[in-house]
C-alpha positions as CSV (number, residue, x, y, z in Angstrom):
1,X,0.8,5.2,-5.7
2,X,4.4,6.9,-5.4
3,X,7.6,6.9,-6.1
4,X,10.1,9.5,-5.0
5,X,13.9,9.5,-6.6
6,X,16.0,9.4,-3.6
7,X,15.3,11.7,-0.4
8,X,12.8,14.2,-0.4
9,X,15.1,17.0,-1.2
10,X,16.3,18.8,2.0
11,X,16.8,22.3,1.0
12,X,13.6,24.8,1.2
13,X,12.4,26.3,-1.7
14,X,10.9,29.8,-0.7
15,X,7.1,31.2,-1.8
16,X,7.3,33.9,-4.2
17,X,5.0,36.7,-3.9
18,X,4.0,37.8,-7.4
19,X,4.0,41.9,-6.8
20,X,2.2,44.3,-9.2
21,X,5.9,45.5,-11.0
22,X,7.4,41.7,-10.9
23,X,3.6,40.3,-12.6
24,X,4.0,43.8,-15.4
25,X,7.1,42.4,-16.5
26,X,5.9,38.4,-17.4
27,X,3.5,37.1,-19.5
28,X,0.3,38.4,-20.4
29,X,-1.0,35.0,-18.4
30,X,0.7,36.3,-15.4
31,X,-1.4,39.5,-15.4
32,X,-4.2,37.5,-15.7
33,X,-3.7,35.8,-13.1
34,X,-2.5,39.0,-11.1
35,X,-6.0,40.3,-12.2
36,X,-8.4,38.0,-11.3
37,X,-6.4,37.7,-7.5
38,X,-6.9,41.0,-7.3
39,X,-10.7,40.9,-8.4
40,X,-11.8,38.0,-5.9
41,X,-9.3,39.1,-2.8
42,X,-10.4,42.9,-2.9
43,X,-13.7,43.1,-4.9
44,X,-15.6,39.6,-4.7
45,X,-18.6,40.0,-2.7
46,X,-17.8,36.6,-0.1
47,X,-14.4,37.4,0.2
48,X,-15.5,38.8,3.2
49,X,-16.4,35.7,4.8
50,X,-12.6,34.6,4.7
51,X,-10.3,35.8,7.2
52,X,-7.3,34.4,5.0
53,X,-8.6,35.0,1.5
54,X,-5.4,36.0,-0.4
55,X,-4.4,32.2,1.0
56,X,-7.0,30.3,-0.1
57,X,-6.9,32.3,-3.2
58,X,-3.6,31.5,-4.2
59,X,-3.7,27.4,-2.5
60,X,-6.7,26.8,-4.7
61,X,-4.4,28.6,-7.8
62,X,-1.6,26.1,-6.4
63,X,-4.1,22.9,-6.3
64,X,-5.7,23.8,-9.9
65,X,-2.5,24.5,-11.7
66,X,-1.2,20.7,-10.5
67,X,-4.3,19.4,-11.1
68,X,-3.1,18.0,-14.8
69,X,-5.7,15.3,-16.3
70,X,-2.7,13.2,-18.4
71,X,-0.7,13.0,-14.9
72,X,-2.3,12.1,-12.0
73,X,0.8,11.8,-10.0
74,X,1.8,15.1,-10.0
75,X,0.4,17.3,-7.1
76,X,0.2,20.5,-4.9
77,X,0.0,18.9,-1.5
78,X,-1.0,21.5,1.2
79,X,-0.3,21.1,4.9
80,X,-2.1,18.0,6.1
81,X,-1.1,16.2,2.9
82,X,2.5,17.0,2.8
83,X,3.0,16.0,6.2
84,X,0.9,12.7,5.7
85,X,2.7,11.9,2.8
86,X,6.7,12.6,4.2
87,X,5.0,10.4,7.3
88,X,4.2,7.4,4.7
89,X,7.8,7.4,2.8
90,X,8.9,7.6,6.8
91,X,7.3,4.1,7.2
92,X,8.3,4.8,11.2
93,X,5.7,4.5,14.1
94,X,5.6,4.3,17.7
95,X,4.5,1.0,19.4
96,X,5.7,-2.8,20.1
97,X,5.9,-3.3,16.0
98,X,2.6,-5.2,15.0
99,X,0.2,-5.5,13.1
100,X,-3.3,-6.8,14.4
101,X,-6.3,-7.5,13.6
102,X,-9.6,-8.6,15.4
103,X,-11.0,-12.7,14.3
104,X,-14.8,-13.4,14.0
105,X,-14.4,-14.7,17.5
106,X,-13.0,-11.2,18.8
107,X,-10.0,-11.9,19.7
108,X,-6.5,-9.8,18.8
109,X,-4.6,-12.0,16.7
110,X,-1.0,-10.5,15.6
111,X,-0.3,-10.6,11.5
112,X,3.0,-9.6,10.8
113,X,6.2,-8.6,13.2
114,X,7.7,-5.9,11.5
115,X,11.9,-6.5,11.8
116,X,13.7,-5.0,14.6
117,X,10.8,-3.5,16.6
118,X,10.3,-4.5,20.3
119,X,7.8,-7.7,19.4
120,X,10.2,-9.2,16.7
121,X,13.0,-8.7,20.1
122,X,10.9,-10.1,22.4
123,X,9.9,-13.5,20.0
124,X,6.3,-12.0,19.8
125,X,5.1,-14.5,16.3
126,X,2.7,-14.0,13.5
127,X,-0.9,-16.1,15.1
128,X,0.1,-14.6,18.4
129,X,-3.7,-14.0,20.8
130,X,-2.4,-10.7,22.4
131,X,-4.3,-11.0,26.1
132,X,-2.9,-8.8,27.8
133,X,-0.9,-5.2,27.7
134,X,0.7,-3.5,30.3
135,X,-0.6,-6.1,32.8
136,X,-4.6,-5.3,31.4
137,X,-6.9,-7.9,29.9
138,X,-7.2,-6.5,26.2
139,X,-11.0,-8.2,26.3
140,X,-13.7,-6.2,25.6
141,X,-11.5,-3.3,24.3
142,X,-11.4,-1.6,21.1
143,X,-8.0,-1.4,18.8
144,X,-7.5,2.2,19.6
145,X,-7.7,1.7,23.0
146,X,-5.0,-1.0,22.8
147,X,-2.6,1.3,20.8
148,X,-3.1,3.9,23.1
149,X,-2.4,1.7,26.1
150,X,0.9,0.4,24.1
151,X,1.9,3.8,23.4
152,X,1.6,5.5,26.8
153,X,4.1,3.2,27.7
154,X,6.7,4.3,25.4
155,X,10.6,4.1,25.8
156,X,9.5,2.0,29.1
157,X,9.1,-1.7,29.7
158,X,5.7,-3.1,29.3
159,X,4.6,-6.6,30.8
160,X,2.7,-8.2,28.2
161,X,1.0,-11.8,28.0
162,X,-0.1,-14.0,24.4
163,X,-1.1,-17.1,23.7
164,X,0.2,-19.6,21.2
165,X,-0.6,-23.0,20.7
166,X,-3.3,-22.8,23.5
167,X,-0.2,-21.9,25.8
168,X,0.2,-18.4,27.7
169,X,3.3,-16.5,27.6
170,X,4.6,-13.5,29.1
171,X,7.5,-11.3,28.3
172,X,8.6,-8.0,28.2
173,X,8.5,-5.7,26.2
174,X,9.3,-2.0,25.3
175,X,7.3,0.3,23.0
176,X,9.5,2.5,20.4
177,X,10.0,3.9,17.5
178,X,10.1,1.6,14.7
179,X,9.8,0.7,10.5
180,X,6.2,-0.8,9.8
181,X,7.4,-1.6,6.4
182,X,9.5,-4.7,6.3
183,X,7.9,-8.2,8.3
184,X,9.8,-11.7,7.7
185,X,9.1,-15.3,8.7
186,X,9.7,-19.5,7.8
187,X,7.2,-21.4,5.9
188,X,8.5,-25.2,5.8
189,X,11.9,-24.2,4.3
190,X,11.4,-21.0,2.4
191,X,11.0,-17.6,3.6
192,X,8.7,-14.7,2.7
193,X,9.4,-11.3,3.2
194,X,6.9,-8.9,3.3
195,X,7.2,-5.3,2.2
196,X,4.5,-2.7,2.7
197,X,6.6,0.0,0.9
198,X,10.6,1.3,0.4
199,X,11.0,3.5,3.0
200,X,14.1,5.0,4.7
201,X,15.2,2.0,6.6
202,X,13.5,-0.9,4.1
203,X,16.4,-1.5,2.4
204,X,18.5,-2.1,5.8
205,X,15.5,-4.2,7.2
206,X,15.0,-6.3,4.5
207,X,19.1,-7.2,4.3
208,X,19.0,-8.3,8.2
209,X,15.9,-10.2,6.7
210,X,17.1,-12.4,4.0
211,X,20.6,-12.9,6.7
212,X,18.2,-14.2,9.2
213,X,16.2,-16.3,6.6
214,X,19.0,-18.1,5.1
215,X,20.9,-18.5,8.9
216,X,17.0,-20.6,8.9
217,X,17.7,-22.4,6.2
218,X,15.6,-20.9,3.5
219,X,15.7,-22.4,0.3
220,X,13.7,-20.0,-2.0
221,X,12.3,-16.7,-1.4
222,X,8.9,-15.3,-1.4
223,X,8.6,-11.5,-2.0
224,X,5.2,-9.8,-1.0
225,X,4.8,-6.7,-2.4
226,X,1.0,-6.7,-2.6
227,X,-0.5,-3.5,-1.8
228,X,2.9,-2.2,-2.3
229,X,2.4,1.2,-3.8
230,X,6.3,2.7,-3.8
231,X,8.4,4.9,-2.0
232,X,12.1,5.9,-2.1
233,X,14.1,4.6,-5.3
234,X,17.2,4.5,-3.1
235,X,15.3,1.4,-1.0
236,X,14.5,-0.1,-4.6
237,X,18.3,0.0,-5.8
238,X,19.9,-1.1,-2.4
239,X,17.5,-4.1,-2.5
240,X,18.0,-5.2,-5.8
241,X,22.0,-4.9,-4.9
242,X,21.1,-7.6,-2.6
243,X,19.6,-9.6,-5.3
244,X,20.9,-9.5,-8.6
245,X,24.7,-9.9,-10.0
246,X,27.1,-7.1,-9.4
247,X,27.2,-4.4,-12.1
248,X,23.5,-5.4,-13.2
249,X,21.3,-2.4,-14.5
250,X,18.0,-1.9,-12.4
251,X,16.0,0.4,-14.6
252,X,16.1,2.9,-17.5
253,X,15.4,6.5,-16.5
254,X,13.9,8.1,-19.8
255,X,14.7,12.0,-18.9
256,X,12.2,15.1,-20.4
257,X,15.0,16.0,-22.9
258,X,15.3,12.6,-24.8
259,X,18.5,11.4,-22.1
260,X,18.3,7.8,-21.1
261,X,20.1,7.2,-18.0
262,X,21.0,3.5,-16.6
263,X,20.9,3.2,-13.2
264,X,22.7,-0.1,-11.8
265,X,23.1,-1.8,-8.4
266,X,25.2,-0.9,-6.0
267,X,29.1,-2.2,-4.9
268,X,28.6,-2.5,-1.6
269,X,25.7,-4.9,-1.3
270,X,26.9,-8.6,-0.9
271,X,24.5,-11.2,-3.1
272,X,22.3,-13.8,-1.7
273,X,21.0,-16.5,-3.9
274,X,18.3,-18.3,-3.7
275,X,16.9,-21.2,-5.2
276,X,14.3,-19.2,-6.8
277,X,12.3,-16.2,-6.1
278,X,8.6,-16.3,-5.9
279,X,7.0,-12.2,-6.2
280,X,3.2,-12.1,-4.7
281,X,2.0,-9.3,-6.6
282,X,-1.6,-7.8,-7.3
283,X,-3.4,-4.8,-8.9
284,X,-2.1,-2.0,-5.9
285,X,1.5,-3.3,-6.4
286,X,3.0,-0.2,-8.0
287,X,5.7,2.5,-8.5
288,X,8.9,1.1,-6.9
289,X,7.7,-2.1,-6.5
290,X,7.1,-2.7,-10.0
291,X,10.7,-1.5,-10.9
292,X,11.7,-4.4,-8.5
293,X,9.9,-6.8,-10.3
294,X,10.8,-5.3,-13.5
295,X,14.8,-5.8,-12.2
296,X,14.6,-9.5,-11.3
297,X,12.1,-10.5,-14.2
298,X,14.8,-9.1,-16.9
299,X,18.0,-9.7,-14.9
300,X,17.3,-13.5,-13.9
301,X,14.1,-14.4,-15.5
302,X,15.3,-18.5,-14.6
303,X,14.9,-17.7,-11.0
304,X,11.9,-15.6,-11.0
305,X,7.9,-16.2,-10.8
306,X,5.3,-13.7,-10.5
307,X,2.0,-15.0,-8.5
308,X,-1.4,-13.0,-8.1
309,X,-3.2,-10.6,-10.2
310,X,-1.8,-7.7,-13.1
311,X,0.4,-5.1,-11.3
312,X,-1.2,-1.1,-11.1
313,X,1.0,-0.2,-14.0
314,X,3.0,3.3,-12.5
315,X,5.9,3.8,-14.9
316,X,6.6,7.2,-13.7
317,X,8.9,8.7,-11.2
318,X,8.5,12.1,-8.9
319,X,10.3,14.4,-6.9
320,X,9.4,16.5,-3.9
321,X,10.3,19.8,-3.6
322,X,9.1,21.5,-0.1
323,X,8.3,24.9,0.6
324,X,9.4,26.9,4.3
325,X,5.5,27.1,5.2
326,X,5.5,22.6,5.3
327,X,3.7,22.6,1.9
328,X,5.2,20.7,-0.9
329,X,5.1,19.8,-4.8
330,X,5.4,16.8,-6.2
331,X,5.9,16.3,-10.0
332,X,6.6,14.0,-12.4
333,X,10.4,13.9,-13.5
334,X,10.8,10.7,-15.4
335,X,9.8,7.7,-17.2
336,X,11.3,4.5,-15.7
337,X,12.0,1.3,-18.2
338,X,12.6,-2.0,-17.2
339,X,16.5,-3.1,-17.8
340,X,15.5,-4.2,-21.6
341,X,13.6,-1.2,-22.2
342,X,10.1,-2.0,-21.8
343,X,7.7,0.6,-20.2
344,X,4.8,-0.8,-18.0
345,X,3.0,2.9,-17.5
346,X,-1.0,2.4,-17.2
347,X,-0.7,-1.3,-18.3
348,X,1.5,-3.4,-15.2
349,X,3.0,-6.2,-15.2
350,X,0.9,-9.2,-15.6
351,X,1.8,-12.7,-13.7
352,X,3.4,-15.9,-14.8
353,X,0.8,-17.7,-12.4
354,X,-2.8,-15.9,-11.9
355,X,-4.4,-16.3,-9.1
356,X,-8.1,-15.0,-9.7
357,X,-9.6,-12.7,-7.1
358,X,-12.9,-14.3,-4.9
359,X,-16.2,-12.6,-5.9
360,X,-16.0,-11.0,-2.8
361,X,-12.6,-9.1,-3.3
362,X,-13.7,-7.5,-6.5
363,X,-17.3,-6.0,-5.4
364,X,-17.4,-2.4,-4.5
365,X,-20.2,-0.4,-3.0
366,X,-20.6,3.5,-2.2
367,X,-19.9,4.3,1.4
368,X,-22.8,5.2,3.7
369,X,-22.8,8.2,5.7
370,X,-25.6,10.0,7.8
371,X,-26.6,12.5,5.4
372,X,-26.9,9.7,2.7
373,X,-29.2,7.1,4.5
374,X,-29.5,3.5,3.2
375,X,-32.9,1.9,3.3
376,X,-32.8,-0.7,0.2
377,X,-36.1,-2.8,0.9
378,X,-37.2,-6.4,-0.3
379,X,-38.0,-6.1,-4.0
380,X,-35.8,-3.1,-4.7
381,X,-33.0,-1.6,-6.7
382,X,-29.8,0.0,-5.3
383,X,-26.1,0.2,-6.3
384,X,-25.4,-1.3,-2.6
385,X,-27.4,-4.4,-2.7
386,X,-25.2,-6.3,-5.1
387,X,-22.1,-6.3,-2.4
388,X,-24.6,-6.7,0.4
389,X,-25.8,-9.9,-1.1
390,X,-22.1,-11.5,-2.4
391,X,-21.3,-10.4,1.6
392,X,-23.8,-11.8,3.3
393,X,-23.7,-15.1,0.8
394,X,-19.6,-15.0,1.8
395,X,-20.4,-14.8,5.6
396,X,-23.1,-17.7,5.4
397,X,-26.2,-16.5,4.7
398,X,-27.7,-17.7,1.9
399,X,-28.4,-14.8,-0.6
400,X,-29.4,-15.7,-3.9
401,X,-28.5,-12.7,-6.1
402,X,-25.2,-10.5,-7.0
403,X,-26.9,-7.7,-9.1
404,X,-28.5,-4.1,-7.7
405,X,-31.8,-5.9,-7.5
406,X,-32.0,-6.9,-3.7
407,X,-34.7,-9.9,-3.6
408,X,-36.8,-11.0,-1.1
409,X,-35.0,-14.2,-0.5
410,X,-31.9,-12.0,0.3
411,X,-34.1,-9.9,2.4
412,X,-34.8,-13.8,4.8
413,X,-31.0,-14.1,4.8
414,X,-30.2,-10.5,6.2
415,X,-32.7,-10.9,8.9
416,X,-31.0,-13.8,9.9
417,X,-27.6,-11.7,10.0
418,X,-29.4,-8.9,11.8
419,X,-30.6,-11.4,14.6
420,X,-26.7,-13.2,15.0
421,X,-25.6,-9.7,14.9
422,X,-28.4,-8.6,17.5
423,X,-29.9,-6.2,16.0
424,X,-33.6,-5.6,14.2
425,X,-34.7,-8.7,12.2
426,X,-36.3,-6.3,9.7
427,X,-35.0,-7.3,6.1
428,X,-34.4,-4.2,5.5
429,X,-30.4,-2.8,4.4
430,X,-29.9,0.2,6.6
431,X,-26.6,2.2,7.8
432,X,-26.2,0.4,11.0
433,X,-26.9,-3.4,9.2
434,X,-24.5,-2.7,6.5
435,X,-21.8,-1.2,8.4
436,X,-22.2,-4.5,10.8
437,X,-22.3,-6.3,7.7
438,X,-18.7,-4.5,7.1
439,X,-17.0,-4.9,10.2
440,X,-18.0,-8.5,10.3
441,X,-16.9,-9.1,6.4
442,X,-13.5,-6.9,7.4
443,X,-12.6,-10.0,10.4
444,X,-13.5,-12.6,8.0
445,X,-11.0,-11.7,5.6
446,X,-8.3,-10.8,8.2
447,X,-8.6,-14.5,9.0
448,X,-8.2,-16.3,5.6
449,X,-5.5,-14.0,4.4
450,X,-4.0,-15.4,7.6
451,X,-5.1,-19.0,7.4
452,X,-5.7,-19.2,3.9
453,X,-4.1,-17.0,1.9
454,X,-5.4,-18.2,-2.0
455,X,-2.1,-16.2,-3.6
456,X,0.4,-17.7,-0.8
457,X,-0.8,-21.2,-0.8
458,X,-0.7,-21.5,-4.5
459,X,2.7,-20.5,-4.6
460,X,3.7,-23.0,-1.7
461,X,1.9,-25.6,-4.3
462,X,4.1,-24.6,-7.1
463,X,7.6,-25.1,-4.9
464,X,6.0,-28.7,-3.4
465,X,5.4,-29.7,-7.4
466,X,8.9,-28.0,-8.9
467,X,6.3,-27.0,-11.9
468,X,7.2,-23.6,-12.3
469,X,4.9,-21.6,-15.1
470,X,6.4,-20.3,-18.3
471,X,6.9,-16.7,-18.5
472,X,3.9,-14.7,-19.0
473,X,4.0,-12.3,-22.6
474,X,4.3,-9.0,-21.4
475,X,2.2,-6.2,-23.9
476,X,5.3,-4.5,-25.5
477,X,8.1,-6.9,-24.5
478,X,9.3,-8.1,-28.0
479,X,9.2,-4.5,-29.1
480,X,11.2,-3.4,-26.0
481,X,13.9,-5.8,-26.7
482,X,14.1,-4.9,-30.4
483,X,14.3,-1.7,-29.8
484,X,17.1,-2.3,-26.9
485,X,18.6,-4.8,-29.6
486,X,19.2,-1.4,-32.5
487,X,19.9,1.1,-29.6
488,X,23.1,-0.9,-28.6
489,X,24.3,-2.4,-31.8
């Protein structure tokens, strides 16, 4: 879940090295430190089995001192992780601008077109079979191999044939860099934009967006932000510009010192208006996303319905600082308050209209590995038979239970599973079964958020009625606005 105020800042922050006369004249915590360095990298009796021991010394030092229980959002990130997370606030990739997924029948089917990539140019739609790439038959291969195939053929045009409607067609197209964070498209006459996160060019997508959705016709507006966990505040401010009346304020940033700073839209973002706005939200909807919803639920609460589950609750923001050797720390700077004050930190947002998550959504189970072998047997107790029963009951198969206790009915239905999937009728849970059991539950789901999307279609119910749901009471709201009401009088 993050949340970065503005860019990640650009200047380089060098490492200190702590030398014997600098560490003399701090704290006595500071010799201690110096001390025990000294101990482990010159004294410790495995020290010799590290090359690079005055590093790891001082990364783990780096790791534990950001490890803070109260504030889980603040972080040392080395290497890898820094340059993973600058990557995700990036939001860029190199490809046609898809996303895919594989149906129970095994075919590619495209979910969203992210805005000006190659496939949104070339008229490539959401339901789109993808057949071919670069003039190959995609049959029989794997994802990666697809990707791979796609981005060989960077920066050059690519023959490529789908199939809609039963109907081949092939076009053109040319693999680039482009922003996987922004996807938009008709349904009857409203339009839903989807957002995966506020990166650098979010804000600019999702402008050319709403343009092309009310050029269409669009009436209302439906806003996905599930499994939106942040990103840049800029994106956040520029897109709630777009959105709400000149001059409006955005969020409160409550500062370390006791300063409250309002932070408004910007001048030079022309409105749209729509009918009404319609937010898809659920519990990994966080950070920056929740400071849109915050903005449009306080600024025009007429216009505004949430849909889905309670929000992640993030009411923090961070900053980045990097370091010359690609390492970086991030840390808590602020609290953020919704325009009339109220904070929604470890509590979210909850939704006008809930839309209550399938059995099958909400299970978890402890992932399998080969030095942790499953063998759950008929008759048996383990912490992974309770989802292997609700999934094998979702895909078909008539298990009777949804507790640890895996019966011996359940054991008939998995050999029936075992012998669709080809493998072993045995009964008998083991790593290969349940990770088949996985892959097959993972296409499932990819199809009925595509073809039956509980969260979307209730909404679409909700703009066919006109009932739109009062307000839901938000823990902490009447006291917000009290206390907004004495601050400013």
């Amino acid at each position: 879940m993050f949340l970065v105020v503005g860019m990640v800042i650009a200047s380089v922050v060098p490492i200190p090295f702590l030398s014997k006369t600098e560490v003399a004249q701090t704290s006595d915590e500071l010799k201690k430190f110096q001390t025990i360095y000294d101990l482990l990298s010159e004294e410790w009796y495995y020290s010799k089995d590290d090359e690079n021991i005055q590093t790891t010394l001082i990364e783990n030092a780096l790791t534990g001192m950001t490890t803070i229980p109260q504030d889980p959002h603040t972080s040392y990130l080395e290497l890898e992780r820094a340059s993973a997370f600058s990557d995700a606030l990036a939001g860029s990739n190199v490809g046609i601008g898809v996303s895919f997924f594989t149906d129970t029948q095994n075919r590619f089917v495209v979910k969203d077109v992210y805005m000006n990539s190659a496939a949104d140019r070339a008229g490539i739609q959401p339901g789109d079979e993808i057949v071919k790439v670069a003039k190959q038959e995609v049959a029989g291969k794997t994802t990666d191999e697809i990707v791979k195939i796609i981005q060989s053929n960077a920066n050059q045009s690519m023959a490529m044939q789908v199939k809609r409607n039963d109907e081949l067609v092939d076009m053109m197209v040319t693999p680039g860099t482009f922003d996987q964070t922004v996807s938009a498209r008709m349904l009857e006459d409203n339009g839903l934009i989807t957002m995966s996160s506020f990166s650098q060019d979010t804000a600019k997508d999702f402008t050319e967006a709403v343009g092309r959705l009310r050029e269409q016709g669009a009436k209302n507006l439906i806003l996905d932000l599930r499994n939106n966990t942040g990103g840049y505040l800029s994106s956040v401010i520029q897109i709630a510009s777009s959105l709400l009346p000149s001059n409006s304020v955005v969020f409160q940033e409550c500062l370390k010192d006791g300063t409250v700073k309002t932070i408004k839209t910007e001048d030079n973002y022309a409105q749209v208006e729509f009918d009404h706005i319609y937010i898809l939200q659920n519990k990994n909807t966080a950070s920056a996303s929740e400071i849109l919803i915050g903005a449009l639920k306080d600024q025009i609460p007429d216009k505004v319905t949430t849909v889905g589950q309670t929000t992640y609750g993030k009411g923090t923001e961070q900053t980045t600082i990097p370091f010359e050797d690609g390492t970086s720390i991030k840390f808590t700077k602020a609290e953020w308050k919704t325009p009339n004050g109220l904070s929604i930190n470890k509590v979210g947002f909850i939704p006008d209209a809930e839309v209550a998550l399938s059995e099958v959504a909400t299970v978890s189970y402890v992932p399998v590995s080969e030095e942790s072998p499953l063998n759950i047997t008929p008759d048996s107790v383990h912490s992974n038979a309770k989802a292997a029963q609700i999934y094998l009951r979702y895909l078909g198969y008539p298990a009777q239970r949804s507790d640890e206790y895996f019966s011996v009915a359940s054991s008939e239905a998995l050999k029936s599973f075992q012998s669709d999937q080809g493998l072993e009728p045995t009964g008998v849970i083991d790593n290969t079964t349940f990770q088949s059991m996985l892959d097959l539950l993972a296409k499932k789901l990819n199809e009925e958020s595509m073809n039956h999307d509980s969260v979307l279609f209730q909404t679409l119910e909700m703009i066919h009625s006109g009932e739109i749901p009062a307000p839901a009471v938000q823990p902490g709201a009447q006291e917000a606005v009290t206390s907004q009401q004495e601050t400013t009088e």
